[in-house]
C-alpha positions in Angstrom: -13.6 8.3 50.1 -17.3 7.8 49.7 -19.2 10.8 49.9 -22.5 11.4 50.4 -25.6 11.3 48.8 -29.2 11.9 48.8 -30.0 9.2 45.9 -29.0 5.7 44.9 -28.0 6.2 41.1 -29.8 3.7 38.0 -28.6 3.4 34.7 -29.3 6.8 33.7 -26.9 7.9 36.1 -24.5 6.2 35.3 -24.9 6.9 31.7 -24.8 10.3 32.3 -21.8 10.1 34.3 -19.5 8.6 31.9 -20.7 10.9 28.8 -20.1 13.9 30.8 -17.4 12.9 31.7 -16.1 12.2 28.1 -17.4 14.8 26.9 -14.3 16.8 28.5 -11.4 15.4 27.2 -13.4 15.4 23.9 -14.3 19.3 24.0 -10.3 20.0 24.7 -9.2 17.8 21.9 -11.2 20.0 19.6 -10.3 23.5 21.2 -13.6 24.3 23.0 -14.0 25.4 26.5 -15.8 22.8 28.6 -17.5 25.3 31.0 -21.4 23.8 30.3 -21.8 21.4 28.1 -20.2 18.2 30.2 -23.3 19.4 32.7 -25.8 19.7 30.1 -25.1 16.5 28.5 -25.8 14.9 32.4 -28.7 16.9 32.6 -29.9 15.9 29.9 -29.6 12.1 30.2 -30.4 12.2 33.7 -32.5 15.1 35.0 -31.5 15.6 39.2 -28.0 14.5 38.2 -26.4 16.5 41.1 -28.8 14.6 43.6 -27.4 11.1 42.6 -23.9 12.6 42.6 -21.4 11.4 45.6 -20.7 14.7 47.9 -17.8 15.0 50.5 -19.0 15.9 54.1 -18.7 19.7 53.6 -20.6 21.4 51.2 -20.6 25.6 50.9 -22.9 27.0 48.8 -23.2 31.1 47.7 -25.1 33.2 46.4 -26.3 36.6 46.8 -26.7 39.9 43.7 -22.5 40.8 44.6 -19.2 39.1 45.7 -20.9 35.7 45.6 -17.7 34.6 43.2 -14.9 36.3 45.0 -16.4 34.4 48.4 -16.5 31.3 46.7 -13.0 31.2 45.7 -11.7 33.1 48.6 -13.3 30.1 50.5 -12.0 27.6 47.8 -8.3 29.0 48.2 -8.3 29.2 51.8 -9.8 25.6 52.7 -7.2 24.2 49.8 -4.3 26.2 51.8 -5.2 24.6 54.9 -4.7 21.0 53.0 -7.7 20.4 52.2 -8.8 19.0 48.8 -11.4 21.0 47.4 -13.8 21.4 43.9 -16.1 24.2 43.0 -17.1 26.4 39.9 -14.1 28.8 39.7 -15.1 30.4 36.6 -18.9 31.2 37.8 -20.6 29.3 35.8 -23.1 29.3 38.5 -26.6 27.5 36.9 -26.8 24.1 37.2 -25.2 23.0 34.1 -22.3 25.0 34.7 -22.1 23.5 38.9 -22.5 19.8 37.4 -19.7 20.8 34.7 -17.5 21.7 37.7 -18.2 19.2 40.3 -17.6 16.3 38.0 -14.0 16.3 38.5 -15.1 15.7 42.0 -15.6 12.1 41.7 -14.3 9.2 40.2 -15.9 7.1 36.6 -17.6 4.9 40.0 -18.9 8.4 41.7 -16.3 7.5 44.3 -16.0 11.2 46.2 -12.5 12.3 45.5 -12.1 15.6 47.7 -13.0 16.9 50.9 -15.3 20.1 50.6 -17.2 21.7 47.4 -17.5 25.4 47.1 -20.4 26.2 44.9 -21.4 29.8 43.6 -25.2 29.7 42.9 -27.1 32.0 40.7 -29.7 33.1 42.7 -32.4 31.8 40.5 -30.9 28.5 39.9 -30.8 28.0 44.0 -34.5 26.2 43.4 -32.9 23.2 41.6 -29.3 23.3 43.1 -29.7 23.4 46.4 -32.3 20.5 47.0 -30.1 18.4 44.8 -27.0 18.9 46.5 -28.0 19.6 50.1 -25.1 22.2 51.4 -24.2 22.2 55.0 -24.0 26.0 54.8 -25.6 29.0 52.6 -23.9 31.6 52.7 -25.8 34.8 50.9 -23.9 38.0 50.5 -26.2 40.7 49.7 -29.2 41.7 47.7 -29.6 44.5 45.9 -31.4 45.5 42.4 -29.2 43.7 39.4 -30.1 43.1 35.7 -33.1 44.8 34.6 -34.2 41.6 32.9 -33.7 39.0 35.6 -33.8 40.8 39.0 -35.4 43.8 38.8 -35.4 44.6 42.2 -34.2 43.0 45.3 -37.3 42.3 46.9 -38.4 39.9 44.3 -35.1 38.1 44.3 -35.3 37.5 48.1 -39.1 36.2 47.6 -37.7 34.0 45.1 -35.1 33.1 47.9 -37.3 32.4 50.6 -39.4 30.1 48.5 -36.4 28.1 47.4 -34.4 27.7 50.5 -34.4 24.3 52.2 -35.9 24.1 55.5 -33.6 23.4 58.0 -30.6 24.6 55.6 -28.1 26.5 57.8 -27.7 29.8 56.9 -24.9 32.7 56.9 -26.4 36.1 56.5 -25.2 39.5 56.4 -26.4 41.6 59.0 -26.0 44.9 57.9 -28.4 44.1 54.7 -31.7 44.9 56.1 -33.1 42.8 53.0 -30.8 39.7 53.0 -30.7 39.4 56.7 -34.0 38.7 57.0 -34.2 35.5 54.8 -36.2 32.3 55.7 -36.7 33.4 59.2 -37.1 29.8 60.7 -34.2 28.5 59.4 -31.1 28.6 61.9 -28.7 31.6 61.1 -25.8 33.4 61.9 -24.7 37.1 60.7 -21.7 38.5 60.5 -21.3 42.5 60.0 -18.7 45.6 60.1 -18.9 47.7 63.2 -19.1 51.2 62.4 -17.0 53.3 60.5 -15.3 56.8 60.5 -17.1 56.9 56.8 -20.1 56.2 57.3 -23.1 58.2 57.0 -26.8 58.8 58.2 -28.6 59.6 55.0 -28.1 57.7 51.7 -25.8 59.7 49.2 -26.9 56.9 46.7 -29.5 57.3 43.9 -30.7 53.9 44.6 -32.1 52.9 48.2 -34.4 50.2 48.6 -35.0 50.2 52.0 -36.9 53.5 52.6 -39.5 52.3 54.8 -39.6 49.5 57.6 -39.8 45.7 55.8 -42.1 45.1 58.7 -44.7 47.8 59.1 -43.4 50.7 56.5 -42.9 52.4 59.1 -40.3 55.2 59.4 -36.6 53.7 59.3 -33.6 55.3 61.6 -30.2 54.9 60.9 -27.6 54.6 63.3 -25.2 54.0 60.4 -25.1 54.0 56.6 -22.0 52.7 54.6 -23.9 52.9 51.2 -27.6 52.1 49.8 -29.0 50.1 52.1 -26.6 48.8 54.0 -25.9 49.7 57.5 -27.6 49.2 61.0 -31.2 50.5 61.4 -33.8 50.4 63.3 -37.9 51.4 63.0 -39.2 53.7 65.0 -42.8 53.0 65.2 -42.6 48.7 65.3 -39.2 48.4 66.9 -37.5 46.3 63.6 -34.1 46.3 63.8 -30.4 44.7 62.4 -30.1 41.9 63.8 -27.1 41.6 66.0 -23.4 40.2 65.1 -22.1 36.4 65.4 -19.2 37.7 63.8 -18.4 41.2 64.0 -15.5 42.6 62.6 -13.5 46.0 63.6 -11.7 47.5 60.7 -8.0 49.0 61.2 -7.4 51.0 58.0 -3.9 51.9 60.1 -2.6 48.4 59.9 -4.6 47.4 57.1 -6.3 44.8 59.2 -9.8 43.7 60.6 -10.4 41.6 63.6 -13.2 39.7 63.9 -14.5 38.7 67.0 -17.1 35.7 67.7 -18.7 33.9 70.9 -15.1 31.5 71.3 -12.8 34.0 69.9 -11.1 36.6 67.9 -8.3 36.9 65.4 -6.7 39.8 63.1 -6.6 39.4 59.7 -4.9 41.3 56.9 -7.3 43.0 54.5 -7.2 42.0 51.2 -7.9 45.4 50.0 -9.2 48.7 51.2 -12.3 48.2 49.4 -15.6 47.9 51.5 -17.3 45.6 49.8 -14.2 43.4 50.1 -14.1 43.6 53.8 -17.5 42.5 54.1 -16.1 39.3 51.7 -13.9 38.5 53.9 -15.4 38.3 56.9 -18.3 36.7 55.8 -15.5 34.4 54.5 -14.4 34.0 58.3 -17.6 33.5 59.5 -18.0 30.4 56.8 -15.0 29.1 58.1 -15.5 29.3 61.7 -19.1 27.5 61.1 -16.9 25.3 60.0 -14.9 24.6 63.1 -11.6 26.4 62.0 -9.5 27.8 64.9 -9.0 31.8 64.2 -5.6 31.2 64.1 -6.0 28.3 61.0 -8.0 30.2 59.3 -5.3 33.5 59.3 -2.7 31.0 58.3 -4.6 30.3 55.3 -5.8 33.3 54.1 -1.7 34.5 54.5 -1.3 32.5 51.3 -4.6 33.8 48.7 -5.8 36.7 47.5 -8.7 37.9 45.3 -8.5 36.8 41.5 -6.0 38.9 39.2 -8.9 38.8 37.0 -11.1 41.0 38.9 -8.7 43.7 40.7 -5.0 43.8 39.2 -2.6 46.4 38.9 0.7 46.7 37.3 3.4 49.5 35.8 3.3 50.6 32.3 5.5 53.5 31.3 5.8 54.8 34.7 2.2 54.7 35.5 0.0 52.8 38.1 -2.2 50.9 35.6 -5.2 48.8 37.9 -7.7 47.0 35.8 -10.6 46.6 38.0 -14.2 44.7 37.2 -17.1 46.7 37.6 -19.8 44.7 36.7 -22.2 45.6 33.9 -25.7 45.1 33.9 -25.5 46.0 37.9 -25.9 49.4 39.1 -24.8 48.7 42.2 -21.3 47.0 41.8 -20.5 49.9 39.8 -21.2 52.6 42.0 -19.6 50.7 44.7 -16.3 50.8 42.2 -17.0 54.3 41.2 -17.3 55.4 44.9 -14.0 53.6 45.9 -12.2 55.2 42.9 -13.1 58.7 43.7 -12.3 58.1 47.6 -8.8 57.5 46.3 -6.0 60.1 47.0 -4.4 61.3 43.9 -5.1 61.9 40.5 -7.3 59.6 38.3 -7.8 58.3 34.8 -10.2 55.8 33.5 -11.4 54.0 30.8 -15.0 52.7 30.5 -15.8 49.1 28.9 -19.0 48.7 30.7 -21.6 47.8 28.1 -24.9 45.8 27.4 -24.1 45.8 23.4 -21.4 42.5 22.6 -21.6 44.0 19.1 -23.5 46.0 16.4 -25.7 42.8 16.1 -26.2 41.2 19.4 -28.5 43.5 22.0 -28.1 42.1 25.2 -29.8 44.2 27.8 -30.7 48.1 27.7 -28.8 50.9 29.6 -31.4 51.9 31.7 -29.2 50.9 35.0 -26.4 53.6 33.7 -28.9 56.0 35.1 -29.5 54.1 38.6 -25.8 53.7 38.8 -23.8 56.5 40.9 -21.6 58.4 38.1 -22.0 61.0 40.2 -18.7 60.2 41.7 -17.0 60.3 38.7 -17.6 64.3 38.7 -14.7 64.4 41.4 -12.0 67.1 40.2 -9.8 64.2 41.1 -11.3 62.3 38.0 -8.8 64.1 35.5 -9.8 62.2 32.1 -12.8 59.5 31.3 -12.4 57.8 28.1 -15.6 56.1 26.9 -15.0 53.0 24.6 -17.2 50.3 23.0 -20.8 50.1 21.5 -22.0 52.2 24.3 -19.9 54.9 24.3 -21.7 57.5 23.5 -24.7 56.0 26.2 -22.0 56.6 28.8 -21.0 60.1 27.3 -24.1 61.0 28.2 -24.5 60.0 31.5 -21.3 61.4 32.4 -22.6 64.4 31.2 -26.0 64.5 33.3 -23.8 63.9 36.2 -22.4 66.8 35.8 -18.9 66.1 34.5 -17.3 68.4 32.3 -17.3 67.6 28.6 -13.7 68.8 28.1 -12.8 65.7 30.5 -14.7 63.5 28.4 -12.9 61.5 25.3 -15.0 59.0 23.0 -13.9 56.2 20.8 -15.6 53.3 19.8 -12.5 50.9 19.2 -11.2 50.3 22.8 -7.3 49.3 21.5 -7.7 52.8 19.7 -9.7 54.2 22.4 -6.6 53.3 24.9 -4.5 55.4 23.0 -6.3 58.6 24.2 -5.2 58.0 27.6 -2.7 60.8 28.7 -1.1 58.4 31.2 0.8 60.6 33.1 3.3 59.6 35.8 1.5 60.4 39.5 -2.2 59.7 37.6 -3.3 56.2 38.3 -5.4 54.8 35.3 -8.3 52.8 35.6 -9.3 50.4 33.6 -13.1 49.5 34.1 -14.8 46.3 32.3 -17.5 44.3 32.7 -17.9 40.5 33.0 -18.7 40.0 29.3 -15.6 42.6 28.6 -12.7 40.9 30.4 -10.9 39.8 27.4 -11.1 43.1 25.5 -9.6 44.7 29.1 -6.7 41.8 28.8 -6.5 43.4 24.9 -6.2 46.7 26.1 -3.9 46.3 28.6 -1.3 44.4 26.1 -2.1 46.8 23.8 -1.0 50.0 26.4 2.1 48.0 27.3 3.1 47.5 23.3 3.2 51.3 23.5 5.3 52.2 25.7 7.9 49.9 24.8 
């Protein structure tokens, strides 16, 4: 298998090519992780490396502020269940060293193509050197919202950043019920997939943040047929006429069944959810959509999804002593992704315990980012009589006490405790509570820690 691609290779191609590749069996040998450094050694020796690199005839790339990695490997599973062979960056290492660390298992020492489609998550930064160099078929963007305070600021500027780096011509995927997203580089060809409405959904934002107040058009007055949360929803403005644009794929939620069915101009099929989560039905259907762009038959692409589900890593649950124990990511840094977790949490039945590991500080002597998005963030739903017990662990424990407190949770349902193995103990884990435990993406091995550490305990 050939491949394609966009540039004959010289010497410092293939120079680069074979040290990278090295460069992997060299990091294992001495015990380090090979997630970026094989891609900056290529970069390095030969800057544009993806561009010389041979690509296979399908070529997905996503981005977007959240779910860009669950798509990605959802898409990556799926594709590889169907039979076919597939590379992408699994572990999001999504700049563009850690894409070229990735992809380079993708072809052989000769740059011969060895699989048949590359997933690739993108930062949405790094899309102005990625996507040039590797030329997708398909872009698929998820959302935008507001995200880290030092990066992306506020959504706007991250889709002006997007609009000046897309390709022309590059085929797009956009979600039609972001009012922001959906309206990326308007002359490029598009479709949008959406949810039809829901008996949750509201008219007026319950959210503290909203970033579509006004009309992106003419700031005029926005109306909302339907809200799901933030911005998100189908609008329209009632002094220029701006509107959502309509569904290619449009998907009808069964929360009976535990099923969606998406419907499109050739078709429809029914597909199980993967959880009740919104913000996971909107993954999967814009996971759908990618595929039918594709040319997949409804009924291949239900086959395939039958056999994957979303990484352990980010949503798992287990039993320990008796007790429902669901480790859940709730990513740091983003107000968004963890109100959307808060918000699903509280609309649970039942009782509810949690554990907070959500923090900017690594350690007394690394500062990372500051907590100014606890206070964008929707703890709000956390003040739920349902919420029994919050323990708040690590650096920023006493950051997160706080906000608790200004959202008006009790104090006597508050424990603190630096140490999150200690802090683990102060969970009353009582049979018919479900516990929660919520990290962030620089806190995933302190959750695995934790949840060891719980299980130890009640042995």
């Amino acid at each position: 298998m050939s491949g394609k691609s966009k540039k004959r290779g010289g010497l410092r191609f293939w120079l680069a090519l074979w040290a990278a590749k090295l460069s992997v069996p060299a990091l294992k040998l001495t015990g380090h992780a090979a997630t970026n450094f094989p891609g900056k050694v290529a970069m390095k020796l030969c800057p544009g490396f993806l561009s010389y690199m041979a690509h296979p005839e399908t070529v997905i790339a996503v981005t977007g502020t959240n779910g860009k990695t669950t798509v990605a490997n959802l898409l990556l599973d799926t594709l590889e269940a169907s039979g076919k062979r597939v590379c992408g960056n699994r572990e999001s290492s999504n700049m563009y060293s850690g894409v070229t660390s990735a992809l380079l298992s993708s072809v052989s020492v000769f740059n011969k193509c060895r699989v048949d489609a590359e997933v690739i998550e993108v930062d949405e930064h790094a899309t102005r050197l990625i996507l040039p160099d590797m030329d997708p078929d398909l872009l698929i963007v998820t959302n935008l919202f507001r995200d880290s305070l030092m990066r992306n600021a506020h959504a706007e500027f991250v889709a002006s950043r997007l609009d000046k780096n897309i390709p022309k011509g590059l085929r797009l995927l956009l979600n039609a019920d972001d009012l922001i997203s959906s309206g990326l580089a308007p002359e490029n060809p598009r479709a949008y997939f959406g949810i039809e409405k829901l008996d949750t959904d509201v008219t007026e934002c319950v959210n503290r943040i909203n970033d579509v107040r006004v009309c992106p058009k003419c700031a005029g007055r926005m109306e909302f047929e339907y809200r799901r949360y933030h911005h998100i929803g189908r609008a329209k403005c009632v002094d220029c006429g701006f509107a959502s644009p309509d569904y290619d794929y449009s998907a009808k939620v069964d929360k009976s069944t535990g099923t969606m069915t998406i419907r499109d101009a050739s078709g429809a099929g029914t597909y199980r959810l993967l959880s009740d989560a919104i913000y996971d039905m909107y993954n999967l259907v814009s996971v759908v959509g990618a595929l039918r762009q594709l040319g997949m038959s409804h009924e291949d692409i239900g086959a395939a999804l039958s056999k994957v589900k979303i990484a352990g890593i980010r949503r798992d649950e287990t039993t320990i002593g008796g007790v429902r124990v669901i480790n859940q990511l709730a990513k740091d840094k983003n107000s968004i992704g963890c109100s959307r977790v808060f918000d699903y949490i509280h609309s649970q039945p039942g009782k509810k315990e949690l554990l907070l590991m959500m923090n900017s500080l690594l350690d007394e002597g690394h500062w990372s980012e500051n907590v100014c998005w606890y206070y964008d963030c929707d703890y709000e739903f956390l003040a739920d009589p349902s919420v029994t017990h919050v323990v708040c662990a690590g650096p920023r424990y006493k950051d997160m006490k706080l906000r608790l407190l200004l959202a008006g949770v009790p104090e006597e349902r508050i424990s603190l405790e630096r140490d999150e193995l200690r802090a683990s103990e102060l969970l009353y884990m009582e049979p018919g509570t479900d516990v929660y435990l919520l990290y962030g993406t620089d806190t995933t091995d302190t959750m695995l820690q934790v949840r060891e550490h719980l299980a130890d305990l009640k042995k």
